[in-house]
C-alpha positions as protocol buffer text, in pm:
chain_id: "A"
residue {
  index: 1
  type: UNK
  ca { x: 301 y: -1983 z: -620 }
}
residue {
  index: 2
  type: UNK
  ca { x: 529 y: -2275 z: -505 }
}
residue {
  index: 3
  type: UNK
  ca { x: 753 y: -2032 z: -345 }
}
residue {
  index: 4
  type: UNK
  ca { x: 685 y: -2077 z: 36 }
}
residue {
  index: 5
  type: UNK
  ca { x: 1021 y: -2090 z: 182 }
}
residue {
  index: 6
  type: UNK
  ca { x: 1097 y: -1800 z: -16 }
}
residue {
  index: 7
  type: UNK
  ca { x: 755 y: -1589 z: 133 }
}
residue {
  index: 8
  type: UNK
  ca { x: 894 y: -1748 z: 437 }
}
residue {
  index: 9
  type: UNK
  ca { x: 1217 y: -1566 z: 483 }
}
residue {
  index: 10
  type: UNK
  ca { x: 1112 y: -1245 z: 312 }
}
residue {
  index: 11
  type: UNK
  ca { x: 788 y: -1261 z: 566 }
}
residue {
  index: 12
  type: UNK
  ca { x: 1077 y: -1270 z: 845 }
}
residue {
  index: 13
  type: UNK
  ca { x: 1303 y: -1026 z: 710 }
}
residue {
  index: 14
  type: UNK
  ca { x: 996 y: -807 z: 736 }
}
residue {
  index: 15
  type: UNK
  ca { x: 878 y: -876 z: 1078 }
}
residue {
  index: 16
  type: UNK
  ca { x: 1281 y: -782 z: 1128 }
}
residue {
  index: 17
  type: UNK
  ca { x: 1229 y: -465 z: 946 }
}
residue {
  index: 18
  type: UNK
  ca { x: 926 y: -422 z: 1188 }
}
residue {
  index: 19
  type: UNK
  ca { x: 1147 y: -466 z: 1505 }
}
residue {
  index: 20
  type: UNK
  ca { x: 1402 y: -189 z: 1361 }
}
residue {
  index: 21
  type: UNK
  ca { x: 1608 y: -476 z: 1197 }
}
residue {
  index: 22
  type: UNK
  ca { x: 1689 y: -365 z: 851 }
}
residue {
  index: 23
  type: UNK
  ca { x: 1836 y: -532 z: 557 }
}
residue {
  index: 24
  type: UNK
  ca { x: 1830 y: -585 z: 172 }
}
residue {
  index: 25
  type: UNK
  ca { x: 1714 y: -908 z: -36 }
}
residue {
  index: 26
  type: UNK
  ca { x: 1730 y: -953 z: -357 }
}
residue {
  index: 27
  type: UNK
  ca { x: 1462 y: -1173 z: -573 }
}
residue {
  index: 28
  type: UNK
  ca { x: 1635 y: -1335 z: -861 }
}
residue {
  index: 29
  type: UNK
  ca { x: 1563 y: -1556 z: -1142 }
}
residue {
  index: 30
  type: UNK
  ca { x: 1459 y: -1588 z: -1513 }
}
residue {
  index: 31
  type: UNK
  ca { x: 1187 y: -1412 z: -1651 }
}
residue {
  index: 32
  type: UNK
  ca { x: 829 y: -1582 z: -1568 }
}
residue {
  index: 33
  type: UNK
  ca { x: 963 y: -1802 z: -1221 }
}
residue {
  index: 34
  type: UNK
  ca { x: 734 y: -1580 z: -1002 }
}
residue {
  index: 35
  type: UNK
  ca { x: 962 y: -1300 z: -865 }
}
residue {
  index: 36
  type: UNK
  ca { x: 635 y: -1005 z: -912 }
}
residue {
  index: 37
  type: UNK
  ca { x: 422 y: -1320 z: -731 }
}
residue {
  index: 38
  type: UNK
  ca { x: 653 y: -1341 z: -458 }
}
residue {
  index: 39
  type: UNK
  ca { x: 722 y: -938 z: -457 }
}
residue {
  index: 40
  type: UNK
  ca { x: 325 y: -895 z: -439 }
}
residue {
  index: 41
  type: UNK
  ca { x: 308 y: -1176 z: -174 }
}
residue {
  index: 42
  type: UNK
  ca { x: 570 y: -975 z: 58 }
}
residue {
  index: 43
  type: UNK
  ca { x: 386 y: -647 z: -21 }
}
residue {
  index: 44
  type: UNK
  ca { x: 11 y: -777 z: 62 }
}
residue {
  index: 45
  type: UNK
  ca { x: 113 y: -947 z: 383 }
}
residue {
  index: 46
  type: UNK
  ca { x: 299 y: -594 z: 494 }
}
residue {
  index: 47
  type: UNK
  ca { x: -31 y: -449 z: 369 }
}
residue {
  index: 48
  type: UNK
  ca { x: -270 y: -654 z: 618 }
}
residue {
  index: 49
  type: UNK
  ca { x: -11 y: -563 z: 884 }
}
residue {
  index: 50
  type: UNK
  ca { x: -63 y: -238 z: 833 }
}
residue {
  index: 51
  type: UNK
  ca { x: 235 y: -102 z: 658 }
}
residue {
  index: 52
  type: UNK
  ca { x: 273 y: 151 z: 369 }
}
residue {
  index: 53
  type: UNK
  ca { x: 334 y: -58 z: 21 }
}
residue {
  index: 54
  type: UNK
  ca { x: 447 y: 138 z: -239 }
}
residue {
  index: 55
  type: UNK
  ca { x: 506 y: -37 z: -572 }
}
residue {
  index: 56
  type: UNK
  ca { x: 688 y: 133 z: -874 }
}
residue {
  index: 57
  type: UNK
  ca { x: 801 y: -111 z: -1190 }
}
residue {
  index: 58
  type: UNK
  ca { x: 1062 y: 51 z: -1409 }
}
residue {
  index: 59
  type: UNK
  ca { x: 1006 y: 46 z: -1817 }
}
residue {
  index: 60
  type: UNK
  ca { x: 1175 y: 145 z: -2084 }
}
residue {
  index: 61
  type: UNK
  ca { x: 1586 y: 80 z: -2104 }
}
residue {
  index: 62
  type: UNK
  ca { x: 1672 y: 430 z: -1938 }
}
residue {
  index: 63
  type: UNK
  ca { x: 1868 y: 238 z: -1674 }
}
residue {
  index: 64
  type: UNK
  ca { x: 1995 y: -103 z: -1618 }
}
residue {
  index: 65
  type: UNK
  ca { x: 1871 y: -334 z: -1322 }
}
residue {
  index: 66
  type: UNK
  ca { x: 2039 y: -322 z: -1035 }
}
């Protein structure tokens, strides 16, 4: 994936979230640099913790990202 300091932080924003730290991050970047990778890195490491992953993808142009 070539994104490990990335994974990094978001792994430690999550182990944050896990100690009742939250917060908000935001994966950025031009279409085809990896941001689903990382996103499903995040969410199958929260996974094998244990967590509840929900994914949702949006589709259409009924609303704007962000």
């Amino acid at each position: 994936m070539g994104r490990v300091r990335e994974l990094r932080e978001l792994r430690d924003a999550y182990a944050g979230a896990r100690a009742g730290h939250g917060g908000t991050h935001l994966v950025l970047g031009e279409p085809g640099v990896g941001k689903t990778r990382l996103a499903a890195a995040l969410a199958e490491h929260a996974a094998a913790d244990g967590a509840t992953v929900v994914w949702t993808r949006g589709w259409g142009r009924a609303a704007p990202a962000y």
